[in-house]
DRENDO-1510 file (C-alpha; in Angstrom, 1 decimal, always signed):
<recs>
REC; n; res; u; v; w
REC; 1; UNK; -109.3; -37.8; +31.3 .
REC; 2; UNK; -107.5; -39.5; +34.0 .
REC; 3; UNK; -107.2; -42.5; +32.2 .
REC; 4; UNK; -105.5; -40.5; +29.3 .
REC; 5; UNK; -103.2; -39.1; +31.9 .
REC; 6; UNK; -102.1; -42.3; +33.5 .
REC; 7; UNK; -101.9; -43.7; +29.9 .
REC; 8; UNK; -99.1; -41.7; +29.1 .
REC; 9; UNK; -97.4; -41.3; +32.9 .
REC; 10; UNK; -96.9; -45.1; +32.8 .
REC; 11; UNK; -94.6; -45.2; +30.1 .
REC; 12; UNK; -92.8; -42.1; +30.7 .
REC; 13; UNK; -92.2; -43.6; +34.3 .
REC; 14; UNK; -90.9; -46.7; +32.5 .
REC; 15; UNK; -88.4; -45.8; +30.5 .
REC; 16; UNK; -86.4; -43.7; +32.9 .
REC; 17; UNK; -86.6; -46.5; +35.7 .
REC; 18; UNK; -85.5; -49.1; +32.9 .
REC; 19; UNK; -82.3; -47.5; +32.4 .
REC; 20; UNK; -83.5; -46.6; +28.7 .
REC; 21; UNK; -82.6; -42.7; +28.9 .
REC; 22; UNK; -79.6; -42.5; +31.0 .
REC; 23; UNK; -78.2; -39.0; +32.0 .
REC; 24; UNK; -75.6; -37.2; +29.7 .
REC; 25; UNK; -72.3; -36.7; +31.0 .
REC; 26; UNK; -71.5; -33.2; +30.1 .
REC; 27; UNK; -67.4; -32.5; +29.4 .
REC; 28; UNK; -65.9; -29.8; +30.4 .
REC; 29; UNK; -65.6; -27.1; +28.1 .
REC; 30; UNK; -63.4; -24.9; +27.1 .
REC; 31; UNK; -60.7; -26.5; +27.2 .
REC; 32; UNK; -58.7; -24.4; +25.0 .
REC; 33; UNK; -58.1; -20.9; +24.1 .
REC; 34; UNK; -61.4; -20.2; +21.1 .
REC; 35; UNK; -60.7; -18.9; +18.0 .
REC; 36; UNK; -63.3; -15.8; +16.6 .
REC; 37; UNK; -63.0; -14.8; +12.8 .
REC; 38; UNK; -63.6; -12.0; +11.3 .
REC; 39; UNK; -64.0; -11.4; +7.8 .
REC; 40; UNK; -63.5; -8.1; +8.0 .
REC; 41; UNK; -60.1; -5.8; +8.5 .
REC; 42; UNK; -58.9; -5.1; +12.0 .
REC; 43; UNK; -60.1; -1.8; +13.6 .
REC; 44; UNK; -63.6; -2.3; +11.6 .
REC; 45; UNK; -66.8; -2.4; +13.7 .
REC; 46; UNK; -67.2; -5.8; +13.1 .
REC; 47; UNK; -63.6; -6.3; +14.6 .
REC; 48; UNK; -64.1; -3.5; +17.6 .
REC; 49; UNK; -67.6; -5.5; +18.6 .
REC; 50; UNK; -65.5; -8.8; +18.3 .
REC; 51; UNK; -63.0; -7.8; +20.4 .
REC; 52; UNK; -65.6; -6.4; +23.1 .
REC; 53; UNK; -67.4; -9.7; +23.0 .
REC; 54; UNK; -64.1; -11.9; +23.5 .
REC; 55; UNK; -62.9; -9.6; +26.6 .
REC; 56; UNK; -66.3; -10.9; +27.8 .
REC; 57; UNK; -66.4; -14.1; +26.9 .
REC; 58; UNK; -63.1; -14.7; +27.9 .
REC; 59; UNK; -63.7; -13.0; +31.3 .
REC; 60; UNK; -66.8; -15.6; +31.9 .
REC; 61; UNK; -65.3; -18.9; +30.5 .
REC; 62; UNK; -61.8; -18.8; +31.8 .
REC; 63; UNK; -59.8; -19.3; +28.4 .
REC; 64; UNK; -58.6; -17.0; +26.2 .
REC; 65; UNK; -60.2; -15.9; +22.8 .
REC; 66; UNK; -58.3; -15.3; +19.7 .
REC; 67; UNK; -59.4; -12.6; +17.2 .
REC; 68; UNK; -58.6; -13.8; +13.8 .
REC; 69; UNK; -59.0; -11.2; +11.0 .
REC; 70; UNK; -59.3; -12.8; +7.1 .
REC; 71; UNK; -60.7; -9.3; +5.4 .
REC; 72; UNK; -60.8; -9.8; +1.0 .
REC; 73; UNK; -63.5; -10.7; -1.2 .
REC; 74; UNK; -66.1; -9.0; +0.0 .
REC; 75; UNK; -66.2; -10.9; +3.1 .
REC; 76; UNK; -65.6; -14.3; +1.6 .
REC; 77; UNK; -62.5; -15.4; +2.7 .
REC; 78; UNK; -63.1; -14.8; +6.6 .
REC; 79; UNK; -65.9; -16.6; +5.8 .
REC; 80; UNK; -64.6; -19.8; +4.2 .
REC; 81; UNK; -62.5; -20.2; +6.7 .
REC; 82; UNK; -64.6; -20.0; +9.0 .
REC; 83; UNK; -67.1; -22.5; +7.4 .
REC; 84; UNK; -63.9; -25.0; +6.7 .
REC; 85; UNK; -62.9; -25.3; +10.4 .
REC; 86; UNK; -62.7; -28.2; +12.2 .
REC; 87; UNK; -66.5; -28.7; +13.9 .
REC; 88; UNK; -65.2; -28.8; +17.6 .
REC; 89; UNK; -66.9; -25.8; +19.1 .
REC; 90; UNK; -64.1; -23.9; +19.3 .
REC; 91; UNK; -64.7; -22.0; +16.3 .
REC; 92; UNK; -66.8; -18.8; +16.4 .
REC; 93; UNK; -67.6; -16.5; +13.3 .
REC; 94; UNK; -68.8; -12.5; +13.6 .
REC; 95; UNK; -70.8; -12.7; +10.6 .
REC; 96; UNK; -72.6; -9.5; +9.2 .
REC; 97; UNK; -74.5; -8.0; +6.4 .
REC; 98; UNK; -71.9; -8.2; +3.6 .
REC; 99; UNK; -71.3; -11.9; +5.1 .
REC; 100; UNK; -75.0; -12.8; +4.8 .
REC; 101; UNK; -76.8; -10.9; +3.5 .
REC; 102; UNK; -75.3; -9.0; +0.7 .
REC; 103; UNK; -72.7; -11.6; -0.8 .
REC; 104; UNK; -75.4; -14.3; -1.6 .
REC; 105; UNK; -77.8; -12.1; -3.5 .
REC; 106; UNK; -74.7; -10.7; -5.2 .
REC; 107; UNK; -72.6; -13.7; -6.2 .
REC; 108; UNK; -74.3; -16.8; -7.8 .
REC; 109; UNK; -72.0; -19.1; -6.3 .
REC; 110; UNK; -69.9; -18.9; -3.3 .
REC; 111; UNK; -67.3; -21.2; -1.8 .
</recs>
């Protein structure tokens, strides 16, 4: 057994002396204000829970957070838009059942 363990210790000890695995440098983020959608109307639950969440998130992180309301289709609009934006982090989507859980049993195809 303690070959086995200095089998695998030498290696390990190897590739972060050897410069192989270097530290990340983590950026600073946010940066901006972040953008929450919603796909359903303002003054739903979906939107009152959003809106609790941001006032928290917002409190923590320093930046302010944008409620962005796309209610129609069942939920489908708030979510394309949502699925379509730019993959940055800065994008958030309050999904629920209709979003995911309903909608693609329902509809054979969704955008």
């Amino acid at each position: 057994m303690k070959r086995l363990i200095g089998f695998v210790a030498v290696p390990a000890l190897i590739l972060t002396a050897g410069g192989l695995s270097n530290p990340a440098l983590a950026q600073t983020w946010p940066t901006k204000p972040i953008r929450i959608v919603i796909a359903q109307a303002p003054g739903s639950a979906t939107d009152v829970i959003s809106r609790v969440v941001a006032n928290q998130l917002s409190a923590s992180l320093g930046q302010p957070i944008v409620i962005d309301a796309r209610p129609g289709a069942g939920g489908m609009l708030g979510t394309e838009v949502a699925a379509r934006s730019v993959p940055d982090g800065y994008t958030l989507f309050m999904a629920n059942n209709s979003t995911h859980g309903s909608n693609p049993a329902v509809y054979a195809k969704l955008p």
